[in-house]
Backbone bond lengths (Angstrom), bond angles and torsions (degrees), N, CA, C in turn:
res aa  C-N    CA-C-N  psi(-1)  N-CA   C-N-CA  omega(-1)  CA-C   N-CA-C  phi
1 X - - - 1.458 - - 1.525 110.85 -
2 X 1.314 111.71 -30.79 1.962 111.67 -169.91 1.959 74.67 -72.58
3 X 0.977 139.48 -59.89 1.347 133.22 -129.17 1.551 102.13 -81.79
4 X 1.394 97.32 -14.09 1.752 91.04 -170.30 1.826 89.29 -91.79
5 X 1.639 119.63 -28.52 1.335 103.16 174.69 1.538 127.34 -67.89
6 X 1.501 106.69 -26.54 1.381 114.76 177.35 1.540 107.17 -66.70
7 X 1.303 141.92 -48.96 1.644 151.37 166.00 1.460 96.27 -46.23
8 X 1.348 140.83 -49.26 1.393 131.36 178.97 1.755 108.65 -69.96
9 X 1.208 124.27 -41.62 1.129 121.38 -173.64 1.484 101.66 -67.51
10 X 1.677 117.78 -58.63 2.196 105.26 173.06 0.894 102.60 -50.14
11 X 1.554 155.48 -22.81 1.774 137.93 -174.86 1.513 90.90 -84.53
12 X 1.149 124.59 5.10 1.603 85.88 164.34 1.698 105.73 107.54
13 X 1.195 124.77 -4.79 1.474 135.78 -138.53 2.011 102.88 -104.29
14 X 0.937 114.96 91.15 1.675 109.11 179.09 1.341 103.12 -57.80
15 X 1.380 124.60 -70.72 1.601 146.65 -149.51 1.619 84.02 -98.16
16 X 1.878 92.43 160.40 1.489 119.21 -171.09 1.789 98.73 -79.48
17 X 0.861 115.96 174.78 1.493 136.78 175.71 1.722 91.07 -52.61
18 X 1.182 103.94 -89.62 1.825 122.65 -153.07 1.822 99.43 -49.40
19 X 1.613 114.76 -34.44 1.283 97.56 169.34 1.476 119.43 -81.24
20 X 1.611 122.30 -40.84 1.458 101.52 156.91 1.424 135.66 -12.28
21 X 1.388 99.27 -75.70 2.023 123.84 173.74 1.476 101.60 -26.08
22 X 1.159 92.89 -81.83 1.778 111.55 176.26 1.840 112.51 -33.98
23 X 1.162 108.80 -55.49 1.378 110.54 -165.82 1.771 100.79 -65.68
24 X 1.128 112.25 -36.36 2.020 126.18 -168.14 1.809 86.45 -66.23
25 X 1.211 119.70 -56.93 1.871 134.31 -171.65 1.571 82.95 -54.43
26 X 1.673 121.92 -85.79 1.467 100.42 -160.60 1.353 126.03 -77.15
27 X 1.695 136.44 19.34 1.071 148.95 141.05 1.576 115.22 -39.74
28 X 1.966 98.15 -65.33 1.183 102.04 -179.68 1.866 129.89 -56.99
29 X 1.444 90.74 -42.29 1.677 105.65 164.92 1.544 107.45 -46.50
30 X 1.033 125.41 -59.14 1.525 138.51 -179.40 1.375 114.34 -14.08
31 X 1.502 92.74 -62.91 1.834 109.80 -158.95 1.797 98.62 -68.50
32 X 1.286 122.10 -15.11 1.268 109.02 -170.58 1.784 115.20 -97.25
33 X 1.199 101.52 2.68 1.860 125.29 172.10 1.369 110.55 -91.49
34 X 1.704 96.27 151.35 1.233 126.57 -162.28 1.207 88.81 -100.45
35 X 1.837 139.58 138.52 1.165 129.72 117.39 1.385 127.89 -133.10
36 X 1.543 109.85 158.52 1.192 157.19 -157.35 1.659 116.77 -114.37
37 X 1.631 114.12 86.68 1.413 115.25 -167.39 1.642 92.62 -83.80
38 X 1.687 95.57 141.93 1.291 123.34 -164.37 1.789 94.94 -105.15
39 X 0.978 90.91 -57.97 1.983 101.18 -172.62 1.261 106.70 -149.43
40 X 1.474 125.08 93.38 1.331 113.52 151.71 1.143 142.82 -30.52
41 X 1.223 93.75 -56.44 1.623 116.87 -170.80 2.263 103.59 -62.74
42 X 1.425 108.24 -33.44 1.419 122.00 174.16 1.076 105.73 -94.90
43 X 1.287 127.11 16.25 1.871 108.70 -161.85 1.125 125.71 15.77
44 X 1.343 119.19 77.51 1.439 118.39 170.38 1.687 106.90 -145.86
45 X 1.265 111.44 149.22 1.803 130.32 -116.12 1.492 93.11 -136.17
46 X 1.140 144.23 133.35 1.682 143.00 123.08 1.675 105.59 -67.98
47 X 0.967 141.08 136.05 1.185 136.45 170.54 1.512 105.57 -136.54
48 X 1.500 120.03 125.68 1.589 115.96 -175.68 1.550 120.21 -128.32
49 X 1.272 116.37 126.81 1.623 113.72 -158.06 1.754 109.40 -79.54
50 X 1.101 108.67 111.31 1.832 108.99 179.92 1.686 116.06 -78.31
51 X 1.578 107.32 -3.34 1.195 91.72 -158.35 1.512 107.98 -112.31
52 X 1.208 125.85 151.83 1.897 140.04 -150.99 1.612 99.92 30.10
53 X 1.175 106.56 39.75 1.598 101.20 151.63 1.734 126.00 -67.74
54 X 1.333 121.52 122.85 1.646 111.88 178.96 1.363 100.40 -79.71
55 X 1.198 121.55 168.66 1.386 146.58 172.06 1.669 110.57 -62.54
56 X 1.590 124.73 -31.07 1.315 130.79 -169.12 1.430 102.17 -97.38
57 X 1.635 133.22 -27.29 1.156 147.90 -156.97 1.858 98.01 -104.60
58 X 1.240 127.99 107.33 1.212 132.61 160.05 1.757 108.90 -59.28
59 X 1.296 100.05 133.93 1.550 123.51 -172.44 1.877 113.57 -48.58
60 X 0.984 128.02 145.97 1.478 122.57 -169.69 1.318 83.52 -107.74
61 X 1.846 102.03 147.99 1.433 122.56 144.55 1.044 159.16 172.71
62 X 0.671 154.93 -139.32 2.000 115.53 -142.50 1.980 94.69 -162.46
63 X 1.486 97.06 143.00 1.531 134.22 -174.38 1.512 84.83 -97.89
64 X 1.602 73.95 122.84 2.094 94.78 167.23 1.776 112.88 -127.61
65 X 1.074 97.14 122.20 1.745 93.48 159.69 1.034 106.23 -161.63
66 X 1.849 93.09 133.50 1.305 136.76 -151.22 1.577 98.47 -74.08
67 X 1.393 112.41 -65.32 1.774 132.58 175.34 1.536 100.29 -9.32
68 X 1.432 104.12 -61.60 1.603 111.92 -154.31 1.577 105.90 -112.26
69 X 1.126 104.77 24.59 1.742 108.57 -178.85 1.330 119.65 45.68
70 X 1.549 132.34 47.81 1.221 130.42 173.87 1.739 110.05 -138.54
71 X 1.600 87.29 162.60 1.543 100.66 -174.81 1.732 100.49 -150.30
72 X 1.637 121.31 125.22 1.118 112.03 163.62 1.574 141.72 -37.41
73 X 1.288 110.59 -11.86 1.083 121.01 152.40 1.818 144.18 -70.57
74 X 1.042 110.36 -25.73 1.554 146.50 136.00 1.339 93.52 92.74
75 X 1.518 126.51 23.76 1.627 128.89 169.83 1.698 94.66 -70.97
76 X 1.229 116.81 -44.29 1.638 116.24 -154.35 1.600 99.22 -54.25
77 X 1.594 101.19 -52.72 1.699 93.20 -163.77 1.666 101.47 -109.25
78 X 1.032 120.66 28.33 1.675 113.92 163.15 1.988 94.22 -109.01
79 X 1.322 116.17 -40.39 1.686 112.26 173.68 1.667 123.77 -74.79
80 X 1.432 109.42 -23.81 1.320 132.54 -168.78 1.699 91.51 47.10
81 X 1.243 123.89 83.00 1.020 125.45 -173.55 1.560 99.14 -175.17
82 X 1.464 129.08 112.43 2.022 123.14 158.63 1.107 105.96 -14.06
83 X 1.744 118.80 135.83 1.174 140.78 174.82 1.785 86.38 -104.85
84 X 1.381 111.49 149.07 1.129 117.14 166.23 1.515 110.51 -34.10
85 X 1.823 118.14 -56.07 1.260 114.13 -170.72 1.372 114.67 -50.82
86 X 1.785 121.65 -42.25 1.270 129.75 -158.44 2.160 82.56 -73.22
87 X 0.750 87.41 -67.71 2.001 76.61 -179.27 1.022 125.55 -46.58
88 X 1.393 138.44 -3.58 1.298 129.90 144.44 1.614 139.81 -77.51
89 X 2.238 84.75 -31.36 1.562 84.87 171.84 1.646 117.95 -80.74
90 X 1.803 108.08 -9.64 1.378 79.51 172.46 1.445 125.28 -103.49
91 X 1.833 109.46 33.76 1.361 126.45 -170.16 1.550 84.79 -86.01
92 X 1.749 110.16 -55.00 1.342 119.28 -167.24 1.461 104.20 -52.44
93 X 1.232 139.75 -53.19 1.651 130.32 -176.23 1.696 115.26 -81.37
94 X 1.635 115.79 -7.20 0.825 98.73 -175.92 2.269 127.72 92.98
95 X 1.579 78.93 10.53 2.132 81.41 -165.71 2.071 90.56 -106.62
96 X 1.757 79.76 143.99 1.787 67.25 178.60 1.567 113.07 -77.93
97 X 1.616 99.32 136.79 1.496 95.74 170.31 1.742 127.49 -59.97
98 X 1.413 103.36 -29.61 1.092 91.19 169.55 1.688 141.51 -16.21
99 X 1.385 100.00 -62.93 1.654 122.75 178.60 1.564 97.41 -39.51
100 X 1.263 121.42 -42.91 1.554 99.25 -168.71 1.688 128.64 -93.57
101 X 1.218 102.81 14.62 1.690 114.47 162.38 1.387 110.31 -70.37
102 X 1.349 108.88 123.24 1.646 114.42 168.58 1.696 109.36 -35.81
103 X 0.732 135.30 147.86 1.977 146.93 161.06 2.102 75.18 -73.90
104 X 0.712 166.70 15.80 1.640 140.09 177.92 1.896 91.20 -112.32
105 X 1.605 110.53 -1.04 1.491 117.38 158.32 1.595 130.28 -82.71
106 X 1.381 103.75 -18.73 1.626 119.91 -161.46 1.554 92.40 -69.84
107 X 1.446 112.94 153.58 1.349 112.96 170.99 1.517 104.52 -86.11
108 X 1.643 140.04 -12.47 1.431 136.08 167.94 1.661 104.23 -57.31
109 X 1.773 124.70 -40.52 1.168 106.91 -166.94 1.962 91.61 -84.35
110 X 1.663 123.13 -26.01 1.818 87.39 -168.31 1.433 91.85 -70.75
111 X 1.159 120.31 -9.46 1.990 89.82 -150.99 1.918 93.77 -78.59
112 X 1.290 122.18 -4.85 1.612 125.23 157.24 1.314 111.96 -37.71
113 X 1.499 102.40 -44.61 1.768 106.24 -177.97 1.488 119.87 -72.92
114 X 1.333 105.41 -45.88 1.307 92.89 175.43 1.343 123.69 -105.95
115 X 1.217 113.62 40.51 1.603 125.96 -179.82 1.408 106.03 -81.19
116 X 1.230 118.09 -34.62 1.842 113.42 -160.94 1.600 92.44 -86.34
117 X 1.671 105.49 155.06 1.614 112.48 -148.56 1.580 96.76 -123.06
118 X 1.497 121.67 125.74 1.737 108.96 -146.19 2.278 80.24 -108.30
119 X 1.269 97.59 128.75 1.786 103.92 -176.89 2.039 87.80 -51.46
120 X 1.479 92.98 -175.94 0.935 104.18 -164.31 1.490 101.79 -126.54
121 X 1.696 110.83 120.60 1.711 125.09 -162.59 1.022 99.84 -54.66
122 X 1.405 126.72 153.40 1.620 154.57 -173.99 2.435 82.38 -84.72
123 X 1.079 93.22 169.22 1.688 108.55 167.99 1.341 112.89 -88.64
124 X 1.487 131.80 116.99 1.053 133.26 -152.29 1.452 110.29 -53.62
125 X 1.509 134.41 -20.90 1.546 155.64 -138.70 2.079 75.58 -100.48
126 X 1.022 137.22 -22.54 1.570 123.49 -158.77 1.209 100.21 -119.63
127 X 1.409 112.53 -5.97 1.669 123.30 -177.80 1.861 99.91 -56.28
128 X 1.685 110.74 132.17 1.062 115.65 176.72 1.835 116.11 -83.41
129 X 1.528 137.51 99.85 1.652 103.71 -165.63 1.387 79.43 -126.38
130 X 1.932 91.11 125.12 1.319 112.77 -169.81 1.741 87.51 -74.15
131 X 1.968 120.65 171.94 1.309 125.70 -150.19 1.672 89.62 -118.24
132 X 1.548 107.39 143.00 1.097 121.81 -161.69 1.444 94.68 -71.98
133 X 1.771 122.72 144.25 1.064 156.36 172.38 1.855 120.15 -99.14
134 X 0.883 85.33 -2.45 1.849 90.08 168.28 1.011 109.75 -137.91
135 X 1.506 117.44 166.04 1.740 135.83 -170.78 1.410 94.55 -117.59
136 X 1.535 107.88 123.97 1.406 123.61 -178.96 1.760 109.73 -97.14
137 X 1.721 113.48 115.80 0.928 126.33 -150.31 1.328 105.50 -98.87
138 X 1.740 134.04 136.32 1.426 96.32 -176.31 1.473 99.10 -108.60
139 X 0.988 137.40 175.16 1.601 132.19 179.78 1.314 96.67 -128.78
140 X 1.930 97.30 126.24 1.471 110.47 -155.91 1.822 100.93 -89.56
141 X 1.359 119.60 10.80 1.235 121.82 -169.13 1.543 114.76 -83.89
142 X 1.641 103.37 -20.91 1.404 115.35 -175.98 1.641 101.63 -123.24
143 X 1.512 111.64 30.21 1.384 115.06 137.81 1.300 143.19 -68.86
144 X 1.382 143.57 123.14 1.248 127.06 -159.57 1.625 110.11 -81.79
145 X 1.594 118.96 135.95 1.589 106.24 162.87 1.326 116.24 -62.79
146 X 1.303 104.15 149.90 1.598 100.91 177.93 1.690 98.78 -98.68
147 X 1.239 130.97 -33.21 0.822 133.36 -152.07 1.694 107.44 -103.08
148 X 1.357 134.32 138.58 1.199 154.73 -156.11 1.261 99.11 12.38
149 X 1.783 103.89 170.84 1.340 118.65 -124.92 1.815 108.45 -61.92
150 X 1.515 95.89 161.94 1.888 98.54 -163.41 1.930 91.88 -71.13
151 X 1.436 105.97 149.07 1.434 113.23 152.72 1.570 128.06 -83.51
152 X 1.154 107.20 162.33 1.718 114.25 -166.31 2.003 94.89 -96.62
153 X 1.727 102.48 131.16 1.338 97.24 175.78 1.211 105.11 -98.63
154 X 1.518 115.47 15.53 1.335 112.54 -178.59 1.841 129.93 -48.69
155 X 0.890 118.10 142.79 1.910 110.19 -178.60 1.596 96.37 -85.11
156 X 1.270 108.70 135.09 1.572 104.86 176.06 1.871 98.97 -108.17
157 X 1.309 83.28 124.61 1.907 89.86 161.77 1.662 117.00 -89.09
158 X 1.082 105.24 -143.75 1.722 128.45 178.81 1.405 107.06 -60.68
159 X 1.436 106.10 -63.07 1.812 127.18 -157.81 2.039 88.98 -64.16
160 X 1.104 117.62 -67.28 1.172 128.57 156.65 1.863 124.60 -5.68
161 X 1.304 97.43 -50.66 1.573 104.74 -170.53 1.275 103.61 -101.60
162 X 1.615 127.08 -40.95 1.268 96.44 143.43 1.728 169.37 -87.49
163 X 1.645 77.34 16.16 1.543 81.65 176.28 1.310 130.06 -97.17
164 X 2.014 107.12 -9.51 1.312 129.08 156.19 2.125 99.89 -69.59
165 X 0.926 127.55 -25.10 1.274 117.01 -170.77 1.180 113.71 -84.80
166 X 1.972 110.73 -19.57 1.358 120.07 -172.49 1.528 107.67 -93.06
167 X 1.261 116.16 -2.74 1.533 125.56 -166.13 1.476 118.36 -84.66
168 X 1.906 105.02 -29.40 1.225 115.24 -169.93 1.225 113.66 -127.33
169 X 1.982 103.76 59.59 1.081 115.08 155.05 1.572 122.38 -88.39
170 X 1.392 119.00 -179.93 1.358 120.72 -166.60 1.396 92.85 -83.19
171 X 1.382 141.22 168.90 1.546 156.98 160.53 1.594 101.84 -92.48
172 X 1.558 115.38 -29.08 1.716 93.93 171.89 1.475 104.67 -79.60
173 X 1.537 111.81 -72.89 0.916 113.83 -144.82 1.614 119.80 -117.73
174 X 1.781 100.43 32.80 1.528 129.15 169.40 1.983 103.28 31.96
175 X 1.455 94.31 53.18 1.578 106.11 157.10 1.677 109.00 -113.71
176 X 1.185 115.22 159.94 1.388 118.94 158.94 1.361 125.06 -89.82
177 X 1.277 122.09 141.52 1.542 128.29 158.37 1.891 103.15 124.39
178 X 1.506 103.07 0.97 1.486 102.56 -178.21 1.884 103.18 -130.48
179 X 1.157 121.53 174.59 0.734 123.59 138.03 1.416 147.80 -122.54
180 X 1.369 137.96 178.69 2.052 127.26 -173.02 1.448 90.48 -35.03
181 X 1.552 124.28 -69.34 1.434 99.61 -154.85 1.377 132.40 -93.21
182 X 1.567 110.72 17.95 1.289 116.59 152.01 1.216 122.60 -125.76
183 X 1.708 99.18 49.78 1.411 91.97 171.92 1.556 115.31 -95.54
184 X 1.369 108.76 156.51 1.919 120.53 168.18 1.492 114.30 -36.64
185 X 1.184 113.41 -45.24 1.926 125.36 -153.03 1.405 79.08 -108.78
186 X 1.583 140.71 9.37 1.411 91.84 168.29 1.291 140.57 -78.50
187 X 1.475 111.90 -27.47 1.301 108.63 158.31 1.307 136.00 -56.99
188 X 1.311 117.30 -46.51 1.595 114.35 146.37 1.642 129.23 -18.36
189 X 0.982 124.33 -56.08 1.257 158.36 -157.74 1.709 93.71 -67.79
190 X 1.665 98.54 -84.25 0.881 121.27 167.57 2.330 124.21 -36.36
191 X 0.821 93.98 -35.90 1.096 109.41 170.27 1.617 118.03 -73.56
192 X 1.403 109.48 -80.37 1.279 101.07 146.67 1.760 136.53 13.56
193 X 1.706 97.67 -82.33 1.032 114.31 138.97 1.546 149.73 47.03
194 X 1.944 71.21 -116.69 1.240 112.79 -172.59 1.747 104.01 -69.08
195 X 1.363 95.53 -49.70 1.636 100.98 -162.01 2.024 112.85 -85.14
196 X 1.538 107.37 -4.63 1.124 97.90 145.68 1.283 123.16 -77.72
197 X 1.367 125.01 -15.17 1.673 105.01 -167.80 1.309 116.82 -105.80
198 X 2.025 103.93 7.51 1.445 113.27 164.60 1.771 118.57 -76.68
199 X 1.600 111.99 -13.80 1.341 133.80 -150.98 1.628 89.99 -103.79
């Protein structure tokens, strides 16, 4: 990778490949926009897109200024890189777009990356691996049972405690600590009952 940047840099090449590409694509977009200088003196731009516009759909378009590196479109300053729009408005005044590509595009700053030169690994068979010095302990607490049913490592909060507390109420007589068939009132209940459904 350093070597293919160094061959781009003798051709002559400032910017990386992929922003080139990009820049030739929104060049071409360019030529088919409208603009509308807002403030020279502020660089700031109406820019309006003419192209696959329908007849029912009013034309989109987009606020540029150069000053502060933005474009309603928000490619300029989320890519730091010309949005088609920004390349048209500076077709319209005439400024090279160039200037507004980040330098973190130049092939002088990648070839930084791949400049440093990594030695060259020994064959794993000559590899020296000094012998472990500690005893690896296992802790039998976070062993799993194998045997009847698995437990939950779940953490129980609030919601938790009461909804196990709300679970083991009675079905007669919606107390806790019993259940329908040992409850106190069931015969009561039951009785009850009975003698409405003689009535």
């Amino acid at each position: 990778m350093g070597q293919q940047q160094v061959n781009q840099m003798e051709a002559g090449h400032v910017f990386v490949e992929g922003i080139r590409d990009a820049m030739v694509v929104n060049r071409r977009m360019a030529r088919s926009m409208t603009v509308e200088v807002y403030s020279r003196h502020n660089e700031t731009f109406r820019v309006t897109e003419t192209i696959d516009c329908r007849p029912s759909i009013p034309p989109r378009s987009y606020g540029v200024d150069l000053q502060n590196r933005r474009c309603d479109c928000r490619r300029f300053q989320t890519l730091h890189f010309p949005c088609a729009h920004v390349v048209a408005a500076c077709a319209k005044v005439g400024l090279n777009v160039e200037q507004f590509i980040d330098e973190v595009y130049t092939i002088e700053r990648t070839l930084r990356v791949w400049e440093n030169e990594f030695p060259v690994l020994p064959d794993l068979s000559t590899w020296e691996v000094p012998p472990t010095t500690f005893e690896l302990v296992l802790d039998i607490r976070l062993r799993r049972n194998l045997k009847g049913r698995p437990q939950s490592s779940r953490i129980h909060n609030e919601m938790a405690i009461r909804e196990k507390s709300d679970r083991n109420l009675c079905g007669v007589c919606r107390l806790p600590g019993h259940n329908q068939s040992k409850c106190p009132l069931r015969n009561y209940h039951v009785g009850q009952l009975s003698q409405s459904g003689r009535n």
